[in-house]
Gaussian input, Z-matrix of N, CA and C with variables (Angstrom, degrees):
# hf/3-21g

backbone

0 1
 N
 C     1     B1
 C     2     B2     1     A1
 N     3     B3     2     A2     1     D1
 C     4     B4     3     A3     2     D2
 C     5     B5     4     A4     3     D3
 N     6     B6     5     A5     4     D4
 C     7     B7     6     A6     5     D5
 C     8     B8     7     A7     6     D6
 N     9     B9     8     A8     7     D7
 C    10    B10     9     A9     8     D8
 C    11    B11    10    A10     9     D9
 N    12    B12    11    A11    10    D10
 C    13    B13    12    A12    11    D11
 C    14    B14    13    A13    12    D12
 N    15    B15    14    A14    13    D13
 C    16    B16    15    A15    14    D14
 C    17    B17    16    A16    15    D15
 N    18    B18    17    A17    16    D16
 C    19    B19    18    A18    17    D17
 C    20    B20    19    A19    18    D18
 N    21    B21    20    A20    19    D19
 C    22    B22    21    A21    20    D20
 C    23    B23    22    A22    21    D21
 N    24    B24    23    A23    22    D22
 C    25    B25    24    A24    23    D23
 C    26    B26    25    A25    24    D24
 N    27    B27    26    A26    25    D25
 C    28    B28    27    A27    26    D26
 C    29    B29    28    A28    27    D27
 N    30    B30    29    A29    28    D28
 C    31    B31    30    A30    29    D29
 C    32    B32    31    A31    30    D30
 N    33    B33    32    A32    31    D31
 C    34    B34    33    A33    32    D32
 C    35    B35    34    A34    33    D33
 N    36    B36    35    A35    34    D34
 C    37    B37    36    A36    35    D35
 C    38    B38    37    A37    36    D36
 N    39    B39    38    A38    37    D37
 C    40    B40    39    A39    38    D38
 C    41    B41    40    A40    39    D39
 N    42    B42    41    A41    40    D40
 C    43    B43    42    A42    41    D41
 C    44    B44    43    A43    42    D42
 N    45    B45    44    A44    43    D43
 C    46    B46    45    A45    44    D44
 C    47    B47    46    A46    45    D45
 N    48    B48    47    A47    46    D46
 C    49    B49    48    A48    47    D47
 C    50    B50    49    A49    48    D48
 N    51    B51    50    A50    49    D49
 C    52    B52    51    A51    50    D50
 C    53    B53    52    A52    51    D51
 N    54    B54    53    A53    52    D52
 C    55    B55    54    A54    53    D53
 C    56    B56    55    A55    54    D54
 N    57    B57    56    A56    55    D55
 C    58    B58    57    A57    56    D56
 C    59    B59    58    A58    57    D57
 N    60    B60    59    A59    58    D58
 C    61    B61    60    A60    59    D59
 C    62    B62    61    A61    60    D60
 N    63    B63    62    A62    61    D61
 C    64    B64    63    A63    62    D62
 C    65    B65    64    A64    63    D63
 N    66    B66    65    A65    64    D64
 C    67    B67    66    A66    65    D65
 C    68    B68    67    A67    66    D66
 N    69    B69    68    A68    67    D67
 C    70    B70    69    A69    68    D68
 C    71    B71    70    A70    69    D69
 N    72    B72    71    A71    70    D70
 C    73    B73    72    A72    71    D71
 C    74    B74    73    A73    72    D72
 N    75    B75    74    A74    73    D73
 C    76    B76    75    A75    74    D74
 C    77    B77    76    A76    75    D75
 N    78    B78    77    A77    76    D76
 C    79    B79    78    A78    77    D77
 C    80    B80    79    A79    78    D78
 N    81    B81    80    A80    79    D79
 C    82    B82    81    A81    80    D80
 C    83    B83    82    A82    81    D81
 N    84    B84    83    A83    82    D82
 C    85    B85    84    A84    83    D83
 C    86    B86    85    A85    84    D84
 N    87    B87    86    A86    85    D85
 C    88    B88    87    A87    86    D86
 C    89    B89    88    A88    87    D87
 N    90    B90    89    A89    88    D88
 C    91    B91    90    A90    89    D89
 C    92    B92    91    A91    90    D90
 N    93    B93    92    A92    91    D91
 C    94    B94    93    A93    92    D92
 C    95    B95    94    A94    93    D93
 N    96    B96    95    A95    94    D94
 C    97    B97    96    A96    95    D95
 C    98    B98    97    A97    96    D96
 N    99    B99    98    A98    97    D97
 C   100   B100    99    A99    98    D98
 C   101   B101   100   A100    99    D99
 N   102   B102   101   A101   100   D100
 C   103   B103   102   A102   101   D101
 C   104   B104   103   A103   102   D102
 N   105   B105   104   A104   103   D103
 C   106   B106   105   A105   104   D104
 C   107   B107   106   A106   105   D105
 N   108   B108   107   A107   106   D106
 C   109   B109   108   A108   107   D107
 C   110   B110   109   A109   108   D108
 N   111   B111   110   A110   109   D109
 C   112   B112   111   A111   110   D110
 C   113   B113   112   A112   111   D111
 N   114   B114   113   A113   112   D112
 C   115   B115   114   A114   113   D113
 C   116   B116   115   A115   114   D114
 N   117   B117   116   A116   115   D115
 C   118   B118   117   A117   116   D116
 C   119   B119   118   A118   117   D117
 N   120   B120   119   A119   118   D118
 C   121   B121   120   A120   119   D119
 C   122   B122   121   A121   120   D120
 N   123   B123   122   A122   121   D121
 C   124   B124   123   A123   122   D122
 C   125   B125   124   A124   123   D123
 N   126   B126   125   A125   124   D124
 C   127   B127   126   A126   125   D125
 C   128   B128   127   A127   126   D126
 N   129   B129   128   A128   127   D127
 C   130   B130   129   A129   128   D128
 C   131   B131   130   A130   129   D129
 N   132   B132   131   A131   130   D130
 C   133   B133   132   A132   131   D131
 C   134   B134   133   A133   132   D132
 N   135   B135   134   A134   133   D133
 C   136   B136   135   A135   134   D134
 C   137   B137   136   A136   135   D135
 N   138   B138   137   A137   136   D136
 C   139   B139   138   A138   137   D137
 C   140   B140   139   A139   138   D138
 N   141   B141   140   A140   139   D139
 C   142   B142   141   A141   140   D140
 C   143   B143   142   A142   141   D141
 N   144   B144   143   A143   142   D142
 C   145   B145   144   A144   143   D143
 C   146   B146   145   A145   144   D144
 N   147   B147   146   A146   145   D145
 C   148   B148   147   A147   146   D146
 C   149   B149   148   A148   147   D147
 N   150   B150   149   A149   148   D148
 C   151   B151   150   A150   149   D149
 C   152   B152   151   A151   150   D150
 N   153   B153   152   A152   151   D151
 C   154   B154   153   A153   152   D152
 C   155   B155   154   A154   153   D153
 N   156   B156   155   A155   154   D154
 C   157   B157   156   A156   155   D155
 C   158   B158   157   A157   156   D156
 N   159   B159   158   A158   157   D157
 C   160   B160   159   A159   158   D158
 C   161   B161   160   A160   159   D159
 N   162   B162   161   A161   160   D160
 C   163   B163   162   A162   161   D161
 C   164   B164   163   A163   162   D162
 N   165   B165   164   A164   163   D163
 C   166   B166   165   A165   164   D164
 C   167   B167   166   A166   165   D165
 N   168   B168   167   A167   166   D166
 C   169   B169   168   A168   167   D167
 C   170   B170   169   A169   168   D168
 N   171   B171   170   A170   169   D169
 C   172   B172   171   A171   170   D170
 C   173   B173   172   A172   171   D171
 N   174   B174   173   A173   172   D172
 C   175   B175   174   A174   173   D173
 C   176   B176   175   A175   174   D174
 N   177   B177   176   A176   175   D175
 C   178   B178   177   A177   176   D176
 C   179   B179   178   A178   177   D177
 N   180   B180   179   A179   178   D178
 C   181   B181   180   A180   179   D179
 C   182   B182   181   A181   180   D180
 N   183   B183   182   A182   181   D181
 C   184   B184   183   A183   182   D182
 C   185   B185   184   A184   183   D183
 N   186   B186   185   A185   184   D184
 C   187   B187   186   A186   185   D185
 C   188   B188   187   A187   186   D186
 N   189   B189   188   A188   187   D187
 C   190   B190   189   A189   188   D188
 C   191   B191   190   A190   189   D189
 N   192   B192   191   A191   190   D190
 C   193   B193   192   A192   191   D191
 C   194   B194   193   A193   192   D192
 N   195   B195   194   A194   193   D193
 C   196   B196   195   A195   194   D194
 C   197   B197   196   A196   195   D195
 N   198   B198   197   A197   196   D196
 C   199   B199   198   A198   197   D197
 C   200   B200   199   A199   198   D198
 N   201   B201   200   A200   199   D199
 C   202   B202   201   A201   200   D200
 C   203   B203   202   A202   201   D201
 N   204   B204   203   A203   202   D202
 C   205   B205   204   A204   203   D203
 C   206   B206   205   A205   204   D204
 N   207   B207   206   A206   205   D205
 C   208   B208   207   A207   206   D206
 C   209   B209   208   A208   207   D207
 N   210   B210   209   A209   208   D208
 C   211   B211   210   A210   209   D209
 C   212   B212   211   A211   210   D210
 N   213   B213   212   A212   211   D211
 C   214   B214   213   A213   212   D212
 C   215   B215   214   A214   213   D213
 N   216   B216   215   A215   214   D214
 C   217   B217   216   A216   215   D215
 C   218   B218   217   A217   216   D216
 N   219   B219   218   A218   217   D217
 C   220   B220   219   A219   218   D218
 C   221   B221   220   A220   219   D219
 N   222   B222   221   A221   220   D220
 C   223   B223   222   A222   221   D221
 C   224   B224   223   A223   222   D222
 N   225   B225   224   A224   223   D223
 C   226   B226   225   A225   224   D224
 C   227   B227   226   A226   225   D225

   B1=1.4461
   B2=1.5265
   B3=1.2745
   B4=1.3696
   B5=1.3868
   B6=1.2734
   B7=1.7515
   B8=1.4033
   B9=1.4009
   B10=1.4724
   B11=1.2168
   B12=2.1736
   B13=1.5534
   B14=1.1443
   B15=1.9054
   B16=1.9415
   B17=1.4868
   B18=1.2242
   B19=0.8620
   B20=1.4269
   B21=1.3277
   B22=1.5741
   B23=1.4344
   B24=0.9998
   B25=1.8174
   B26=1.2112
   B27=1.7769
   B28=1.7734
   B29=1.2452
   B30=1.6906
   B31=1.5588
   B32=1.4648
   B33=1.4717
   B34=1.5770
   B35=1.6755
   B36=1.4687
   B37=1.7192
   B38=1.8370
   B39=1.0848
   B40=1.5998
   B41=2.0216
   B42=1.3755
   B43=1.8149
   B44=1.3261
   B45=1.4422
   B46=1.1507
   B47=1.5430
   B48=1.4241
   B49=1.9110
   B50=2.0035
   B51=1.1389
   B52=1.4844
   B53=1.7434
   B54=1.2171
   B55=1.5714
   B56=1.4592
   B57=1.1080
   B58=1.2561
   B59=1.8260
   B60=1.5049
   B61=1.1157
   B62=1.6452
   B63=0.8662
   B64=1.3518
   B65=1.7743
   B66=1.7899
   B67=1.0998
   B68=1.6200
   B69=1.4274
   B70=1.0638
   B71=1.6083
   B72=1.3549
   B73=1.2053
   B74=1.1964
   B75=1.4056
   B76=1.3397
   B77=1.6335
   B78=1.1258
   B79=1.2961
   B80=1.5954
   B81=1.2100
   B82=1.3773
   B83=1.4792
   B84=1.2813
   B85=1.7819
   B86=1.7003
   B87=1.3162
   B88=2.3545
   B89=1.0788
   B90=1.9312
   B91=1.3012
   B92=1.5198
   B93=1.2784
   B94=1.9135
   B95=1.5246
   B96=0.9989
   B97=1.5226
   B98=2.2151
   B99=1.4490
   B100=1.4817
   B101=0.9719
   B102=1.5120
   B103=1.5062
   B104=1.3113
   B105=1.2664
   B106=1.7282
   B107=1.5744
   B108=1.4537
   B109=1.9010
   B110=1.9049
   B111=1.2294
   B112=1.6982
   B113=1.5767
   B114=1.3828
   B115=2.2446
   B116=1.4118
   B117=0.7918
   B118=2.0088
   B119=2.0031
   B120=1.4027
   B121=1.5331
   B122=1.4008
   B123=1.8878
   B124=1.5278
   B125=1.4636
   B126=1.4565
   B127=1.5355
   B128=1.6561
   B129=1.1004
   B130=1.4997
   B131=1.7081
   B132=1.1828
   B133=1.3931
   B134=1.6320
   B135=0.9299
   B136=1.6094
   B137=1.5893
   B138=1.4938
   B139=1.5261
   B140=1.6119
   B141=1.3280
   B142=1.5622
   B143=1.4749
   B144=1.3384
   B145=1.5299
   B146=1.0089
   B147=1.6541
   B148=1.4316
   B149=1.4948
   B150=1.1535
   B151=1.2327
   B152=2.0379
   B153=1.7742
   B154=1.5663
   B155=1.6273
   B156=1.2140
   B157=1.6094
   B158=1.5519
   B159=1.2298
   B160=1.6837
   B161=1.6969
   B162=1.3648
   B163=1.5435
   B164=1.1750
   B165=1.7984
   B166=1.1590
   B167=1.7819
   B168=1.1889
   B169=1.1683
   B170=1.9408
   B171=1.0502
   B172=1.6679
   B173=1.5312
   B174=1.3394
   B175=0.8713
   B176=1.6253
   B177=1.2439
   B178=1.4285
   B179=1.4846
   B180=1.5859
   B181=1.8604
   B182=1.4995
   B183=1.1653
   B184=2.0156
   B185=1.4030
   B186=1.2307
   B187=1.5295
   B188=1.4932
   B189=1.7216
   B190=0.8820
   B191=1.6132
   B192=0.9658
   B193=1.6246
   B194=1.3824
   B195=1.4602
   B196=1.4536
   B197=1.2784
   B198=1.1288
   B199=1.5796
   B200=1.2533
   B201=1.1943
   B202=1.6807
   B203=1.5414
   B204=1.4574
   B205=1.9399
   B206=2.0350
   B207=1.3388
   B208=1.8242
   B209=1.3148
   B210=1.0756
   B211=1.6549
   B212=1.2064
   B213=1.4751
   B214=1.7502
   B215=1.6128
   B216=1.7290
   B217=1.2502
   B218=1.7939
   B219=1.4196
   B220=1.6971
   B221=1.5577
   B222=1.7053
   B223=1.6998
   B224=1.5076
   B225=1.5450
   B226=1.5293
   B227=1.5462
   A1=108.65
   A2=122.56
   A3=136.54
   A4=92.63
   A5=129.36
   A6=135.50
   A7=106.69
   A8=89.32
   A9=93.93
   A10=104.86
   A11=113.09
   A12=98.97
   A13=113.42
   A14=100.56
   A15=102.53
   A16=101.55
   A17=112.79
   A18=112.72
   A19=144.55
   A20=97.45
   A21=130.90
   A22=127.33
   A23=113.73
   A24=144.65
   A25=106.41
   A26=123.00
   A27=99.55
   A28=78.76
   A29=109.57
   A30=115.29
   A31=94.80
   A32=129.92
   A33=140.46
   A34=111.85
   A35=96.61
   A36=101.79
   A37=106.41
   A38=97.39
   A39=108.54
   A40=108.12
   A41=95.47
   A42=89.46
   A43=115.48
   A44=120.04
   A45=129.53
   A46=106.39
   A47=107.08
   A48=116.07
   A49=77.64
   A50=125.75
   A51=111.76
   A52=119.73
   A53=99.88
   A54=88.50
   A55=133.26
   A56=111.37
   A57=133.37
   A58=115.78
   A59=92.69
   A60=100.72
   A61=105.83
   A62=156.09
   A63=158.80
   A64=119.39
   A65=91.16
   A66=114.91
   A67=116.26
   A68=114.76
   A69=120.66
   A70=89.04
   A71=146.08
   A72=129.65
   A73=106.98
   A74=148.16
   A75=160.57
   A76=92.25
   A77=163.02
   A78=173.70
   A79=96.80
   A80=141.26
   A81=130.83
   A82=110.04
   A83=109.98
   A84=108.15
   A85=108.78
   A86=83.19
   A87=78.51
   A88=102.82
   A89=131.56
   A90=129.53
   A91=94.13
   A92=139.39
   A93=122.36
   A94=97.58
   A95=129.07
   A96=151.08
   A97=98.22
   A98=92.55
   A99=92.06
   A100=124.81
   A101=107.19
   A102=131.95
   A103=115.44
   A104=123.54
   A105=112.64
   A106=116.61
   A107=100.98
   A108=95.77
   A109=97.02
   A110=127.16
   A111=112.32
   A112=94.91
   A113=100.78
   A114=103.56
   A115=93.18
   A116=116.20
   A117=109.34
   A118=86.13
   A119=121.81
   A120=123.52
   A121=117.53
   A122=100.69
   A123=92.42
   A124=114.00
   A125=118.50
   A126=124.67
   A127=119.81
   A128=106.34
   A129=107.08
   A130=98.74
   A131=137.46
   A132=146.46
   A133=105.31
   A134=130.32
   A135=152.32
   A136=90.44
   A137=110.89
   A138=125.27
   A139=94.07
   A140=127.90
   A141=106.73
   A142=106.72
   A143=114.39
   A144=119.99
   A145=141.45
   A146=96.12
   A147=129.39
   A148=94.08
   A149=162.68
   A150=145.04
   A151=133.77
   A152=80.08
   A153=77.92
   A154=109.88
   A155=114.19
   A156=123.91
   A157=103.74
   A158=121.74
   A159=122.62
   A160=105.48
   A161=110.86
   A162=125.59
   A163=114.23
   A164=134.02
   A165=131.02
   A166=104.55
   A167=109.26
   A168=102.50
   A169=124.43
   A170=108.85
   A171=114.39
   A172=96.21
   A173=160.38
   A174=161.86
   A175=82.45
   A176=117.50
   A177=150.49
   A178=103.19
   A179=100.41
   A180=102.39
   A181=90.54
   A182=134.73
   A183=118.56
   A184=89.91
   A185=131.06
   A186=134.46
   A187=111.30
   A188=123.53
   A189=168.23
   A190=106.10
   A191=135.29
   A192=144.07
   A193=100.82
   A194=113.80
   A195=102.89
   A196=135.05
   A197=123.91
   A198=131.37
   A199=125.48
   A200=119.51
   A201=136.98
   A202=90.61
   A203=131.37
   A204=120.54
   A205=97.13
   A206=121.30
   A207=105.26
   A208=74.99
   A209=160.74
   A210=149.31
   A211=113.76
   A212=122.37
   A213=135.88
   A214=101.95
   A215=104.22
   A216=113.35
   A217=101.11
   A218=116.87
   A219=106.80
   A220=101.39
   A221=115.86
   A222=113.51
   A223=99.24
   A224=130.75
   A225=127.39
   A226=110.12
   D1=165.19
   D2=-152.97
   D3=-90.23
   D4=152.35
   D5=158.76
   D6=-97.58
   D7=142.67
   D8=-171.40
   D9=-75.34
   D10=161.49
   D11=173.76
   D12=-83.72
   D13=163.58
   D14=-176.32
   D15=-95.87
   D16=149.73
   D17=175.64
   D18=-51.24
   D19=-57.78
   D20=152.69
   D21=-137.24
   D22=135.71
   D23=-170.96
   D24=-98.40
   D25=110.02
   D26=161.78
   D27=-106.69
   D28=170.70
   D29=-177.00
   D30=-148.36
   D31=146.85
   D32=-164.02
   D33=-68.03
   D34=-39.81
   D35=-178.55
   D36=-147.94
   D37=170.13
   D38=176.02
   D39=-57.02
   D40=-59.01
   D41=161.15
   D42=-20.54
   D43=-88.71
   D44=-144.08
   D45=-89.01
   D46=10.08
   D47=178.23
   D48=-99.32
   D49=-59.21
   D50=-175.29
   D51=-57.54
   D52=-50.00
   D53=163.71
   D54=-62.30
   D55=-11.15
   D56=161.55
   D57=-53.19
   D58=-69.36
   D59=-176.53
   D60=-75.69
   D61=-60.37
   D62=147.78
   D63=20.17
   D64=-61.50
   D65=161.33
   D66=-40.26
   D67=-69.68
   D68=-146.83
   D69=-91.01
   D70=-13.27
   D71=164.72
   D72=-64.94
   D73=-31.14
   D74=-159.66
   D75=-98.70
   D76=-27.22
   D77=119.34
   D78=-31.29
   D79=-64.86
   D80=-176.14
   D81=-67.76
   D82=-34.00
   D83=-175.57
   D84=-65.68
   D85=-17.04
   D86=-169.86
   D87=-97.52
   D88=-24.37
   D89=167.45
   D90=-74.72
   D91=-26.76
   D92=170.35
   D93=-57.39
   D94=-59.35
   D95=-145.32
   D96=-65.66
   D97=-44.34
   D98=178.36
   D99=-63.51
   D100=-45.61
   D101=173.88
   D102=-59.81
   D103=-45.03
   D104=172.06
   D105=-73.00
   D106=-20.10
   D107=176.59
   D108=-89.32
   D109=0.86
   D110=-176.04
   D111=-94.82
   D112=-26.36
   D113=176.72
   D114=-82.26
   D115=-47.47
   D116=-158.42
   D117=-57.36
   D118=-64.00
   D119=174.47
   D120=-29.46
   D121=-57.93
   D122=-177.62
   D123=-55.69
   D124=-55.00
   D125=178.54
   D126=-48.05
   D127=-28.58
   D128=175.80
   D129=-74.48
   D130=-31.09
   D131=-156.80
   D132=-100.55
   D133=-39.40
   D134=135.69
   D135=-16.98
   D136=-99.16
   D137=-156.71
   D138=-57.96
   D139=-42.39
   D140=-165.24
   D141=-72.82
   D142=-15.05
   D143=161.52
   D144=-40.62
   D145=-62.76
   D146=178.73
   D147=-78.12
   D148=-63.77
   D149=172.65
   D150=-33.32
   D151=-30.63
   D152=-176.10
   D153=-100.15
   D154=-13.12
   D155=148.01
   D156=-45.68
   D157=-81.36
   D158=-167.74
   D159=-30.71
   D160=-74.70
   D161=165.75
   D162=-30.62
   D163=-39.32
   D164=-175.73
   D165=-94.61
   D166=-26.61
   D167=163.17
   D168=-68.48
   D169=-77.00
   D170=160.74
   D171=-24.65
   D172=-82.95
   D173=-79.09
   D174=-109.45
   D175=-58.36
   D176=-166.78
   D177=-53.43
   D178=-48.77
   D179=-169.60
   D180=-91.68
   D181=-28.18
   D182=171.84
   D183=-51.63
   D184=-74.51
   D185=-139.08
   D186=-66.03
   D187=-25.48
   D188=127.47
   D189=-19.10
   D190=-67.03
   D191=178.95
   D192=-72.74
   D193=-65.09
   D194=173.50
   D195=-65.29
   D196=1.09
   D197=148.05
   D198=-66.77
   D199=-48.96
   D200=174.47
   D201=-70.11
   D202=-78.01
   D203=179.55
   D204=-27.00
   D205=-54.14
   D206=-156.30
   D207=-80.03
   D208=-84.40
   D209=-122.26
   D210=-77.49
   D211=-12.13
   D212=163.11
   D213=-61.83
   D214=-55.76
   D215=-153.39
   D216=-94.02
   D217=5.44
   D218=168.66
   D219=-87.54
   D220=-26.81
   D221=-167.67
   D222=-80.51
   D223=-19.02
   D224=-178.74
   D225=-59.83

């Protein structure tokens, strides 16, 4: 889980204000990094969605046609 931000930072020297920050650019890049693999997931989960809808749809209008073809051919 994320740390919250601090408010304010005093830090002893310029060093340890850069390692500071260093840190936390390397801490923001892997929370970027999570975040584009939790969208890239959703989107992969999206499309495998939307694919098995199509299939469940089509599936629906065959079964669909061939009901109407036997119920043509019980009134002949």
């Amino acid at each position: 889980m994320a740390k919250p931000l601090q408010s304010r930072t005093t830090f002893k020297s310029k060093a340890s204000a850069l390692a500071w920050a260093d840190k936390e650019r390397v801490r923001l890049a892997n929370l970027e990094r999570e975040c584009v693999d939790i969208l890239n997931d959703r989107d992969d989960e999206v499309l495998t969605l939307r694919v098995e809808n199509r299939a469940l749809k089509e599936a629906l209008a065959r079964a669909e046609a061939q009901r109407d073809f036997y119920e043509r051919k019980t009134l002949e």
